[in-house]
N, CA, C and O atoms as CSV, one atom per row, in Angstrom:
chain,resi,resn,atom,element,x,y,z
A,1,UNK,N,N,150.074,133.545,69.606
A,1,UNK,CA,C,149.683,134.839,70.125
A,1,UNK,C,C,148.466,135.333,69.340
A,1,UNK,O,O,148.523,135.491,68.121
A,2,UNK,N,N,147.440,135.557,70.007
A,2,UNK,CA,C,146.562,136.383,69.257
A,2,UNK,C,C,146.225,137.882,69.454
A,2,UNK,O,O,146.442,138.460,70.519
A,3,UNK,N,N,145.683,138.478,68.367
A,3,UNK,CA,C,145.772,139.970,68.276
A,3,UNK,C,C,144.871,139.769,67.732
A,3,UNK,O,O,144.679,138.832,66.957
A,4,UNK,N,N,143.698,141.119,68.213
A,4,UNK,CA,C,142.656,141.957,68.110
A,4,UNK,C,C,142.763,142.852,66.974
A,4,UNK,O,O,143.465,143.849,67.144
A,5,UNK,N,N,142.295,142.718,66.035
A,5,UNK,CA,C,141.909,144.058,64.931
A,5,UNK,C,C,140.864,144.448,64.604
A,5,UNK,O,O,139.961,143.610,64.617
A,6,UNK,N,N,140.477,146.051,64.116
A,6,UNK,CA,C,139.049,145.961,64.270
A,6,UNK,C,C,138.885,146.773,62.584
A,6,UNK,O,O,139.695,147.511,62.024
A,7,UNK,N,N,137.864,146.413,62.225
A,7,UNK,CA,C,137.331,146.356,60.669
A,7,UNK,C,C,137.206,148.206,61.056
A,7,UNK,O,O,137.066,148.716,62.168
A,8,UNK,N,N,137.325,148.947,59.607
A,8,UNK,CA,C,137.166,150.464,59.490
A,8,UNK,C,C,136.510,150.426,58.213
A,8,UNK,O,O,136.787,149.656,57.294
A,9,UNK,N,N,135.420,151.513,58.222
A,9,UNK,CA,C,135.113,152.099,56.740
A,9,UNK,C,C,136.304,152.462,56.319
A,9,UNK,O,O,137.208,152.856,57.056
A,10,UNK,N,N,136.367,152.331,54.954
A,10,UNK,CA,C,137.194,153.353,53.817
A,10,UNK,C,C,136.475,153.094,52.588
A,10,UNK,O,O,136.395,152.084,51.889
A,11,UNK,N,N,135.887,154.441,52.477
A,11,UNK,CA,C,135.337,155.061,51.036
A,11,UNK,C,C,134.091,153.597,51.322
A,11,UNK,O,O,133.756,153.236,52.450
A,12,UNK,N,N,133.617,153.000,50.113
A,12,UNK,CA,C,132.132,151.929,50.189
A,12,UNK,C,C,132.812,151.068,50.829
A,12,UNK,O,O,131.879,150.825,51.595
A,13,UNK,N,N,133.743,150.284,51.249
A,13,UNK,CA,C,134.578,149.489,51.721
A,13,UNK,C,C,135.256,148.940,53.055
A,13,UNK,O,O,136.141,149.685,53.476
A,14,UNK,N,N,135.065,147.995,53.673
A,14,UNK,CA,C,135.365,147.549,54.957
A,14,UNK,C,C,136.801,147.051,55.114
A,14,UNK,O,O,137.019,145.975,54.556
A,15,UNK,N,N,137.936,147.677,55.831
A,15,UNK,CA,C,138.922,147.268,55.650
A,15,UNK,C,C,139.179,146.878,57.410
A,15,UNK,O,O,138.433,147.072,58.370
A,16,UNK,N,N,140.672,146.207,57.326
A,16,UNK,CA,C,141.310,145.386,58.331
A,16,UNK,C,C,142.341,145.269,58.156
A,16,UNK,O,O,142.869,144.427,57.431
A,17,UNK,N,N,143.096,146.495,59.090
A,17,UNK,CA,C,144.550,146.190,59.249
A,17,UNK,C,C,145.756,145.214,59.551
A,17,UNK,O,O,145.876,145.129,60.773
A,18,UNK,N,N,146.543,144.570,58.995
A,18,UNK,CA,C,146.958,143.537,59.117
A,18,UNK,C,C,148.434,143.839,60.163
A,18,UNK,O,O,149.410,144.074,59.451
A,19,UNK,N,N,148.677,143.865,61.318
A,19,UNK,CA,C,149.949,144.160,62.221
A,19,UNK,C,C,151.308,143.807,61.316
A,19,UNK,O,O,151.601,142.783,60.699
A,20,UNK,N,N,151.931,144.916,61.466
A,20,UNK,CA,C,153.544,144.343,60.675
A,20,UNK,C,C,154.012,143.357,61.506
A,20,UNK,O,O,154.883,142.844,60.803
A,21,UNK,N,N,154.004,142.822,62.432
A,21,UNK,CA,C,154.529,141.640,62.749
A,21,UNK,C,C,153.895,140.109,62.040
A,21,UNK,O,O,153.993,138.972,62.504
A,22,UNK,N,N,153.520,140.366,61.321
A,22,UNK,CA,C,152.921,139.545,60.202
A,22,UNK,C,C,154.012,139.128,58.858
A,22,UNK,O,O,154.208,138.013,58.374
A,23,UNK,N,N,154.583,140.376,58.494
A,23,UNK,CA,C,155.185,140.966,57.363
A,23,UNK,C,C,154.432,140.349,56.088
A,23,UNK,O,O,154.840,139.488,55.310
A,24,UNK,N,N,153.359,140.959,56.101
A,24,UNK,CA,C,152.567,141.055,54.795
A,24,UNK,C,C,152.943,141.949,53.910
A,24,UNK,O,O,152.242,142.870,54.329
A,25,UNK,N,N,153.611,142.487,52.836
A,25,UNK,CA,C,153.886,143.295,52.009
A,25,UNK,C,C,152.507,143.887,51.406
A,25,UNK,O,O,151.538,143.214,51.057
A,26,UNK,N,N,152.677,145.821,51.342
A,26,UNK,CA,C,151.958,146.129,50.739
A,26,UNK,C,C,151.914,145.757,48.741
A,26,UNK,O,O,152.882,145.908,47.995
A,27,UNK,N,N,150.549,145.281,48.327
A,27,UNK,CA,C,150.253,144.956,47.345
A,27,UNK,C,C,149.994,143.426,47.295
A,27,UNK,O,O,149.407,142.836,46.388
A,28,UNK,N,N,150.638,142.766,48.650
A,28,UNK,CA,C,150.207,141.401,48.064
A,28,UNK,C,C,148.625,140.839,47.973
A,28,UNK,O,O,147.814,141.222,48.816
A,29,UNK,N,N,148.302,140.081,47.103
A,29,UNK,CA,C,147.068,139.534,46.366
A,29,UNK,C,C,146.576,138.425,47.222
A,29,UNK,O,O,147.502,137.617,47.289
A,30,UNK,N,N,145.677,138.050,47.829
A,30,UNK,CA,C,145.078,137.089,48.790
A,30,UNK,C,C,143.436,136.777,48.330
A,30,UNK,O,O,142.651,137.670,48.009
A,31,UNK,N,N,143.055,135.094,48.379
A,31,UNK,CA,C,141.866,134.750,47.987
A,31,UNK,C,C,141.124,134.771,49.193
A,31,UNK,O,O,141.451,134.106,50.176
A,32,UNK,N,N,140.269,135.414,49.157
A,32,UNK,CA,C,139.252,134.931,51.081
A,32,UNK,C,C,138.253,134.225,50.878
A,32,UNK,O,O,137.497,134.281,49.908
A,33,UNK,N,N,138.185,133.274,52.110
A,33,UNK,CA,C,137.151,132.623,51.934
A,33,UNK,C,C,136.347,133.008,53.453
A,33,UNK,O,O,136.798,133.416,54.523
A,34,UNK,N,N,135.025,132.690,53.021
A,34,UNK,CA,C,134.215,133.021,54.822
A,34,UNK,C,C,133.262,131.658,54.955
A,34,UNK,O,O,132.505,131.061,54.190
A,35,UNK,N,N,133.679,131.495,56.263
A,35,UNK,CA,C,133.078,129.825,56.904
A,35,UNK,C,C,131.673,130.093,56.983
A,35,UNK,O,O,130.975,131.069,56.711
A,36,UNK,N,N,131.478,129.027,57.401
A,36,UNK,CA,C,130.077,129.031,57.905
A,36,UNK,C,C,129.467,129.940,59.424
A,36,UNK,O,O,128.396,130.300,59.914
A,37,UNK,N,N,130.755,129.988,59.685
A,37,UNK,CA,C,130.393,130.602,61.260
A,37,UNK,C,C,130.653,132.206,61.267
A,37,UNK,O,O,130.425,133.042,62.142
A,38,UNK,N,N,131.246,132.335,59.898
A,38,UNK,CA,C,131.508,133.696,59.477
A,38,UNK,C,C,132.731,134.168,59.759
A,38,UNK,O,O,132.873,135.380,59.922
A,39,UNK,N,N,133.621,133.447,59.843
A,39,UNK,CA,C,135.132,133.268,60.254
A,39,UNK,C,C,135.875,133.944,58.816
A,39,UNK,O,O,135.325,133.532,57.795
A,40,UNK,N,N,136.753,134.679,58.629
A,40,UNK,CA,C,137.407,134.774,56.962
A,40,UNK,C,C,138.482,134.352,57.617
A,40,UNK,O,O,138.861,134.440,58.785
A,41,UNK,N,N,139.236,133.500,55.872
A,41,UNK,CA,C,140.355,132.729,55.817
A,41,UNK,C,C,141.187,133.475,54.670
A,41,UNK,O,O,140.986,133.105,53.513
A,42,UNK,N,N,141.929,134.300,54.865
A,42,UNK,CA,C,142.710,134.874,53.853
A,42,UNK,C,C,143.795,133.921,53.347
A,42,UNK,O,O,144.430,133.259,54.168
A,43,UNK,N,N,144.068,133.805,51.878
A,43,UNK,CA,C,145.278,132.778,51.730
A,43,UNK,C,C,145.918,133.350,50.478
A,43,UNK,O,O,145.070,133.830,49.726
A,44,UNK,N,N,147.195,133.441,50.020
A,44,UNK,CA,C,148.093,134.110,49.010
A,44,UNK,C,C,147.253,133.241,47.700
A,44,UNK,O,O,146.869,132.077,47.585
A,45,UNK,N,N,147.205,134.301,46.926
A,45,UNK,CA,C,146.468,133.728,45.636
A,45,UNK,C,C,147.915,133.667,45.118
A,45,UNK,O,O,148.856,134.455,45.208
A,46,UNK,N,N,147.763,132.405,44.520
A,46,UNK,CA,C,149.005,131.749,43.514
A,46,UNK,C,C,148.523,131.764,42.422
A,46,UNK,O,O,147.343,132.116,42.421
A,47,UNK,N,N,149.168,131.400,40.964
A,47,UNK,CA,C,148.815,130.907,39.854
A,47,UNK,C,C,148.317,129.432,40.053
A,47,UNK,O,O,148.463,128.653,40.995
A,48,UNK,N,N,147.744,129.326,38.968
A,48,UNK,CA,C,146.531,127.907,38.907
A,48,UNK,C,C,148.101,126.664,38.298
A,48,UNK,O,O,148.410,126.524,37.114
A,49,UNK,N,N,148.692,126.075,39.288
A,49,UNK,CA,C,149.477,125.085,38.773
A,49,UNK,C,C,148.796,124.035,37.977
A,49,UNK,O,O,149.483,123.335,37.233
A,50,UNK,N,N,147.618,123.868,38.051
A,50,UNK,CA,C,147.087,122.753,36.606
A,50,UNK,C,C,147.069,122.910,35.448
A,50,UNK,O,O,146.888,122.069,34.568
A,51,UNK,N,N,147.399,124.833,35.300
A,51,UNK,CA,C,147.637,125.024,33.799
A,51,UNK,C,C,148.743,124.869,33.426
A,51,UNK,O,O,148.881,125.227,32.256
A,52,UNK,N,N,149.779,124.424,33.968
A,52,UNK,CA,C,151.504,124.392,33.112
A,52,UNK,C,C,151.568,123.241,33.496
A,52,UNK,O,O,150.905,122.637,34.340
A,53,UNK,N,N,152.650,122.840,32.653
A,53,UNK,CA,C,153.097,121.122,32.637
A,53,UNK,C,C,154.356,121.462,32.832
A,53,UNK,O,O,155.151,120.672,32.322
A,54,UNK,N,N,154.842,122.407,33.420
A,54,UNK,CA,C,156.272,122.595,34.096
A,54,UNK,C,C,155.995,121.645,35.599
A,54,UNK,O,O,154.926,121.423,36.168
A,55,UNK,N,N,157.080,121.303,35.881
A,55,UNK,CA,C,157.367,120.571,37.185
A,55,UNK,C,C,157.093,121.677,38.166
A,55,UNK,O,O,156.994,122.884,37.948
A,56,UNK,N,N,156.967,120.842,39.577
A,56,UNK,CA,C,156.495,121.434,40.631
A,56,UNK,C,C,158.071,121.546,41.104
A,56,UNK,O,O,158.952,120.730,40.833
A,57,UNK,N,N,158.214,122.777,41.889
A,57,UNK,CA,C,159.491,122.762,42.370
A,57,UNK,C,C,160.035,121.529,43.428
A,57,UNK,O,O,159.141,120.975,44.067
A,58,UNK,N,N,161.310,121.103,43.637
A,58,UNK,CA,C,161.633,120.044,44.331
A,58,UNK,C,C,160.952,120.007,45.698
A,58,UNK,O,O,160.356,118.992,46.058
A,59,UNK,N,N,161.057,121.436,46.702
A,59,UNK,CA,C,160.893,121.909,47.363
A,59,UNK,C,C,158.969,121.778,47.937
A,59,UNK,O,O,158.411,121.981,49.016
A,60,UNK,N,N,158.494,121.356,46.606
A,60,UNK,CA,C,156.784,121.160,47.224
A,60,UNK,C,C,156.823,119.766,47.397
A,60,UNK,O,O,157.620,118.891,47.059
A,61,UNK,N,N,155.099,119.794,48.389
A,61,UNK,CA,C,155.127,118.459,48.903
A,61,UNK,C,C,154.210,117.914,47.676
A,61,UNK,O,O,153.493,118.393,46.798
A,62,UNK,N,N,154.716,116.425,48.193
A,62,UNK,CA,C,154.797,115.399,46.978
A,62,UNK,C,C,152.789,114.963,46.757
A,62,UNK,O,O,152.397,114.336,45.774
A,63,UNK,N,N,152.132,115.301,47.518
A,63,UNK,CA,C,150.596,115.133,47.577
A,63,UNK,C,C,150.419,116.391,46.693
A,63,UNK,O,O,149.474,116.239,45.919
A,64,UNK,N,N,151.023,117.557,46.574
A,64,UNK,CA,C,150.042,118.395,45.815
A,64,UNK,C,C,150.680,117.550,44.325
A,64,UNK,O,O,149.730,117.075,43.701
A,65,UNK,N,N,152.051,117.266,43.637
A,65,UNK,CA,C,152.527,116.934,42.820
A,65,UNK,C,C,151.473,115.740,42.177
A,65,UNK,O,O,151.054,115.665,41.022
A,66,UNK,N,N,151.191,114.817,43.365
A,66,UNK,CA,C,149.965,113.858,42.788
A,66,UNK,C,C,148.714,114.190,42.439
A,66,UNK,O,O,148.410,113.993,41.262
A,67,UNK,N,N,147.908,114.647,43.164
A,67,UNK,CA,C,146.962,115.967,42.669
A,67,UNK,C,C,147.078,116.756,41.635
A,67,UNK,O,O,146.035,116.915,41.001
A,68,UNK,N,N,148.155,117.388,41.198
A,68,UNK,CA,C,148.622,118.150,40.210
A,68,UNK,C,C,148.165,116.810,38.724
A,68,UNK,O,O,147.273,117.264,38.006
A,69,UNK,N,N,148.485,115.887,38.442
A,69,UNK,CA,C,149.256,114.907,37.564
A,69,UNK,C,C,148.020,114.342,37.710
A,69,UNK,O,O,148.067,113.489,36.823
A,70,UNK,N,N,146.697,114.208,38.340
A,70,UNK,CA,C,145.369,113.895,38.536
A,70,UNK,C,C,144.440,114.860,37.809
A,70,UNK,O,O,143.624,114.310,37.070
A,71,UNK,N,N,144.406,116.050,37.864
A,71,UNK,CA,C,143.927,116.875,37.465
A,71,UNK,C,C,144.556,117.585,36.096
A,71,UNK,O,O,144.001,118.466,35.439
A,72,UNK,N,N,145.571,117.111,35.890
A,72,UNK,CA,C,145.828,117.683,33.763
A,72,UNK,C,C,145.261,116.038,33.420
A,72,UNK,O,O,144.475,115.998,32.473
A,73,UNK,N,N,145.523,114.917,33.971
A,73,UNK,CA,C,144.974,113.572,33.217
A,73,UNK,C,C,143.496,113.535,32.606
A,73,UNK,O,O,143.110,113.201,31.486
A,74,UNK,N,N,142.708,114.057,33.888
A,74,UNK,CA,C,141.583,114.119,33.674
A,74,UNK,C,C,140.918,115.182,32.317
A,74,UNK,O,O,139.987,114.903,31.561
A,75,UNK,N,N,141.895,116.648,32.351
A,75,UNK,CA,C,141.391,117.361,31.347
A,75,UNK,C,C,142.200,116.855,30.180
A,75,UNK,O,O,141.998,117.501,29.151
A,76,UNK,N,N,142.981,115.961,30.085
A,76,UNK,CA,C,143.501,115.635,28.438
A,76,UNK,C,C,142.472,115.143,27.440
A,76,UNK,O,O,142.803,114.905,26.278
């Protein structure tokens, strides 16, 4: 399904309401990125998993775990 939203001033700032049928919680933290075509890609900013040498939960997929174990090798 797609839905229409439309960008508003607030204060110096361009904002974009996100529909509660989303269930985005107010306060959550998101990295954006903008394409080439000028498209934005909002995505949940996580912590940087290459800084801990704690295990990846069982529950993640096993390509980021290899990636993960690629990237502390390289900075040792």
């Amino acid at each position: 399904m797609m839905i229409n939203v439309k960008a508003c001033k607030v204060g110096n700032s361009i904002s974009i309401s996100i529909p509660k049928q989303y269930h985005v919680e107010a306060g959550s933290e998101y990295v954006v990125y903008k394409s080439k075509n000028g498209g934005l890609i909002f995505t949940p900013k996580i912590e940087n998993p290459f800084l801990s040498d704690e295990p990846f939960p069982k529950d993640e997929d096993e390509v980021w775990q290899t990636i993960a174990k690629e990237e502390i090798e390289k900075n040792v």
